[in-house]
N, C-alpha and C positions, 0 to 999 in steps of 0.2 A: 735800389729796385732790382728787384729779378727779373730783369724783362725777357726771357727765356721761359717764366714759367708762369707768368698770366694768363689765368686763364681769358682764351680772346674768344670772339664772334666765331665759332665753323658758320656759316650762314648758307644754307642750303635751302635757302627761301630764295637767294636771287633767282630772277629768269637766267637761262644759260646766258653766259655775256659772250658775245657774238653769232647769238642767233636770234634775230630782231629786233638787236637793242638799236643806238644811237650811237654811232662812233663818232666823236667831234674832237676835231684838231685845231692850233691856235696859232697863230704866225707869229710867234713872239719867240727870242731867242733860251729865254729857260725849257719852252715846251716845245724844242723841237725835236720832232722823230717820237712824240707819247701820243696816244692815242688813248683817251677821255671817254669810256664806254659808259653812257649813263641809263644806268637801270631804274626803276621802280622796286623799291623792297616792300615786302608783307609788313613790314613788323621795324621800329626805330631802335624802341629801350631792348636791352640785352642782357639778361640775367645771368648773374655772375652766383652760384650754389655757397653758401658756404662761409660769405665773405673774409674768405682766407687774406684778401687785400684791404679789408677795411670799407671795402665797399661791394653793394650788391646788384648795381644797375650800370653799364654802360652804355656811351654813346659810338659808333665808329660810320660816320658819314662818307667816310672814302676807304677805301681797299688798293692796295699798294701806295708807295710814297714816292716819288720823285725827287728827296732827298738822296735815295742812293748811299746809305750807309751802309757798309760792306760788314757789320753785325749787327746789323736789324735783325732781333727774335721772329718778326711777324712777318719776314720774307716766307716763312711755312706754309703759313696761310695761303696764299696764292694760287697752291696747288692743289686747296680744295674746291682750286675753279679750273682746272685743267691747265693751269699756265704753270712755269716755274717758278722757280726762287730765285731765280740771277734774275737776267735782261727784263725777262716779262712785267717782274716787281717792279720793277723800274717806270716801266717804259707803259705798261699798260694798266690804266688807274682805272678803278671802278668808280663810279661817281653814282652813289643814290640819290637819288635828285630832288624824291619825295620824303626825305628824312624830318625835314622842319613842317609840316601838314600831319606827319606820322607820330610824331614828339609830341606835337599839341592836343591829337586824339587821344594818346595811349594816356599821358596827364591829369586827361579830363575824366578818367576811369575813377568811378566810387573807391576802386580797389586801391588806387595808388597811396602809398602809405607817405609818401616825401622823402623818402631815401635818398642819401648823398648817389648823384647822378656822378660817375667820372668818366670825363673826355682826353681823349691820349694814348688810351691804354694799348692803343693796334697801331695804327699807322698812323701820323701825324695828323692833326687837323687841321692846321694850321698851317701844312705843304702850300707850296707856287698856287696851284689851281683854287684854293682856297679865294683866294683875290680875285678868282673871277667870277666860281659862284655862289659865295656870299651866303653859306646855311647857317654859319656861324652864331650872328647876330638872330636869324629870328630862331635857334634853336636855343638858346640862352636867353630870349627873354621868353619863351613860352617854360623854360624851367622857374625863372624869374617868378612869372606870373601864377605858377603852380605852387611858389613856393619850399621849392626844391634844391639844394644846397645844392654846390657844385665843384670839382675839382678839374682842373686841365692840366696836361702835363702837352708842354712841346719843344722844339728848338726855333722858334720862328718869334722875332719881335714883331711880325703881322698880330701876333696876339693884343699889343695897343693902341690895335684899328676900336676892338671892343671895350677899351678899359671903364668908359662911363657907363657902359652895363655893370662893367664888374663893380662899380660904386655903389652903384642901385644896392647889388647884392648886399654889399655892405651896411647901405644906408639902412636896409630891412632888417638887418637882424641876421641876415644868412651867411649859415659859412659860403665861403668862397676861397680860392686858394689856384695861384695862379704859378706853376711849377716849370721851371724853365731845363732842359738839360745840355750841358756845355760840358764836354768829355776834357777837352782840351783849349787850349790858346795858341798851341803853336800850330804856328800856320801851316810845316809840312806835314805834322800829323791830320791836320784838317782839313786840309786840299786831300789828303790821300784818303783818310777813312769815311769823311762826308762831304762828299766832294760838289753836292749840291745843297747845302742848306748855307744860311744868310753867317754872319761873320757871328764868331762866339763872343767877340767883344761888345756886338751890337743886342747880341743874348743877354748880355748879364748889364747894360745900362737898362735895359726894358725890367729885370729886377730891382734895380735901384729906383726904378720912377714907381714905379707897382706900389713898393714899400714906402716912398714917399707918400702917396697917396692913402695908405692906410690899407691895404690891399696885403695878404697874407703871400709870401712868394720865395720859394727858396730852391737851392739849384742842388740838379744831381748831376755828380761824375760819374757818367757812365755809357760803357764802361769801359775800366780800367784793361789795357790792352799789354799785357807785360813788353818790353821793348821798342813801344810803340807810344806812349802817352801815362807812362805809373811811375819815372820818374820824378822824385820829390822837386825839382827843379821843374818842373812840368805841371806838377799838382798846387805846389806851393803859392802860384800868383793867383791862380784861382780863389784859392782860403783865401788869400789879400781884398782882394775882390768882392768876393762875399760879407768879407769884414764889412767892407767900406760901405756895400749898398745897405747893409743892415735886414744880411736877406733871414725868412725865418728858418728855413733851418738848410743843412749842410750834407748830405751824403754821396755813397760813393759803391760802386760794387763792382769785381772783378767781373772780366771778359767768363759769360757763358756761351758752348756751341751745341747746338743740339739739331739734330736731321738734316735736313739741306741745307740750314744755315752752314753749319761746317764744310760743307764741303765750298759752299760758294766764298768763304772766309778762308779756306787754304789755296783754291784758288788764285784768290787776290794773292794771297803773300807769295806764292811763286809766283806770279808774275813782277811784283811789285818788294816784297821784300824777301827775296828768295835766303836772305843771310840767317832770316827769324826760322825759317822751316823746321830747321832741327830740334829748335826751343822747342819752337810748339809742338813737333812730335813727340817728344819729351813732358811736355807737360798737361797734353790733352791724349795721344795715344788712338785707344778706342771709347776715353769718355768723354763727358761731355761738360764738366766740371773740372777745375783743377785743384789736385789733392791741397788739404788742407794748410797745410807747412809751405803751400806752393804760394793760395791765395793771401795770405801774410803779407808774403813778398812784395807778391803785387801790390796791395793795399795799404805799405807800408808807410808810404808817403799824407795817408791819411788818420795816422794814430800819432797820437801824444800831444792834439792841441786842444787840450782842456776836457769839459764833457760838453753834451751838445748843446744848443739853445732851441728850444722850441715853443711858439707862441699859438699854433694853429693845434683843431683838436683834431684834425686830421694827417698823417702823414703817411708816407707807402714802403712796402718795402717786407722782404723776407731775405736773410741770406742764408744760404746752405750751408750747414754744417757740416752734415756727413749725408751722402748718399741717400734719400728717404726721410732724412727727418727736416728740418725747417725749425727758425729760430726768429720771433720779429726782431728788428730793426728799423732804421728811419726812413721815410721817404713819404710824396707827397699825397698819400691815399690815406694809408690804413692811422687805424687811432694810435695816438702817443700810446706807447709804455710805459710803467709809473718811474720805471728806471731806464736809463740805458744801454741796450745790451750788450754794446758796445763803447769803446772809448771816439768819440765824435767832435775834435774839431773844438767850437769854441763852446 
């Protein structure tokens, strides 16, 4: 996945958030010090032009993540609310509150064709706050009861609070595709790069129960962080992994930085890994991609095991070739290719 180059929600329909919304705090030791601004949105489903991703409708019920991945693409976003990309993202979540009443009106519309609906595509939905309030569930079965496919992409095994929706889905005839991402397994790269999201290993048994069930579900590495998690020794238990659960398909994409993301992602490394700096000045500079012969490198740990496996008719993904143009590949949105564009895994 590109997740740098999704296009996501600008939503410039919120009310200003904090000027007479609801700020609610929680006394619980994940949520403390964030502050829960819950607004009313105009508007749920979110039209994607193009379907350059394989899909043309999104869902994003929350604005910022509480996760705190220090390469989150969708820290940008934030500051089409006046806040930043760093602490703000963090720390100050939008919560729409009227999203699941908004789903079920926009559905009920003559016009809605049934278009694969995908969830994930911005900030997790499936974040801490998720657990408290609960849109999840009635936004999926009023996709459910519409009729309307569905993809999720998160890091959180909160996602098998839902799985007997995700049955349903199944049991109906609909796609459904339940996409987990696990960047790494080593615990220092994962205390440092997502230093709030639930354990990767408890990520990828929620894939193997998914796929037992008959549930479509496969994991993306990403991303690949050159000297930081793209060691083949790093990537490699992963593939194992994925072997084992029987997930449906496998990919991976090198580290993109683009606008504040980067700057909030070199931050981090001088603070935290000041020995990488020079790499990365070297192989990001002034862009925001890394040259072609570079991403290789990176991603190297992820060619030469076999071609890929895919069962779902959906999967996501674009990686950059060069500068402007775009190349599909795998991931858990957009439709297979009849070939693979690349060499993938098993």
């Amino acid at each position: 996945m590109r997740w740098d180059e999704q296009r996501v929600e600008k939503d410039l329909r919120l009310p200003g958030v904090g000027d007479g919304t609801v700020v609610r705090t929680f006394d619980a030791p994940e949520a403390m010090g964030i502050n829960f601004h819950e607004v009313r949105a105009r508007s749920a489903l979110n039209h994607v032009p193009g379907e350059s991703f394989g899909f043309s409708w999104t869902i994003n019920p929350y604005r910022g993540c509480t996760h705190a991945c220090v390469f989150c693409f969708a820290r940008k976003t934030h500051t089409y609310l006046d806040m930043d990309a760093g602490r703000d993202f963090e720390r100050e979540i939008v919560v729409k509150v009227n999203v699941p009443e908004l789903v079920r009106a926009e559905l009920a519309r003559p016009s809605w064709k049934r278009d694969l609906v995908a969830l994930g595509t911005n900030t997790d939905p499936y974040q801490w706050c998720e657990g408290r309030y609960r849109m999840l569930p009635e936004i999926l079965e009023a996709l459910l009861a519409a009729e309307t496919p569905v993809s999720v992409l998160t890091k959180s095994p909160l996602v098998m609070r839902d799985i007997e929706i995700f049955e349903r889905f199944r049991d109906a005839g609909l796609r459904v595709s339940v996409n987990v991402s696990v960047p790494t397994l080593d615990e220092k790269a994962w205390r440092l790069t997502e230093p709030h999201t639930p354990s990767p290993s408890a990520r990828l048994d929620a894939v193997a129960e998914l796929r037992k069930r008959g549930i479509d579900s496969g994991i993306l590495i990403a991303p690949l962080m050159p000297g930081i998690n793209d060691s083949p020794e790093q990537v490699e238990p992963i593939v194992a992994r994925a072997r084992e659960a029987d997930a449906t398909f496998l990919g991976g994409v090198a580290l993109h930085l683009r606008g504040e993301v980067k700057d909030v992602y070199f931050g981090w490394l001088r603070e935290k890994r000041p020995d990488l700096v020079p790499e990365y000045q070297r192989l990001y500079g002034k862009r925001a991609y890394m040259r072609p012969e570079d991403r290789k490198k990176t991603t190297r740990a992820l060619r030469g095991w076999g071609q890929q496996r895919m069962r779902s008719n959906y999967i996501e993904g674009a990686q950059k070739t060069e500068v402007g143009t775009e190349k599909k590949t795998s991931g858990p949105f957009a439709r297979a290719p009849k070939e693979p564009a690349q060499s993938k895994l098993f």
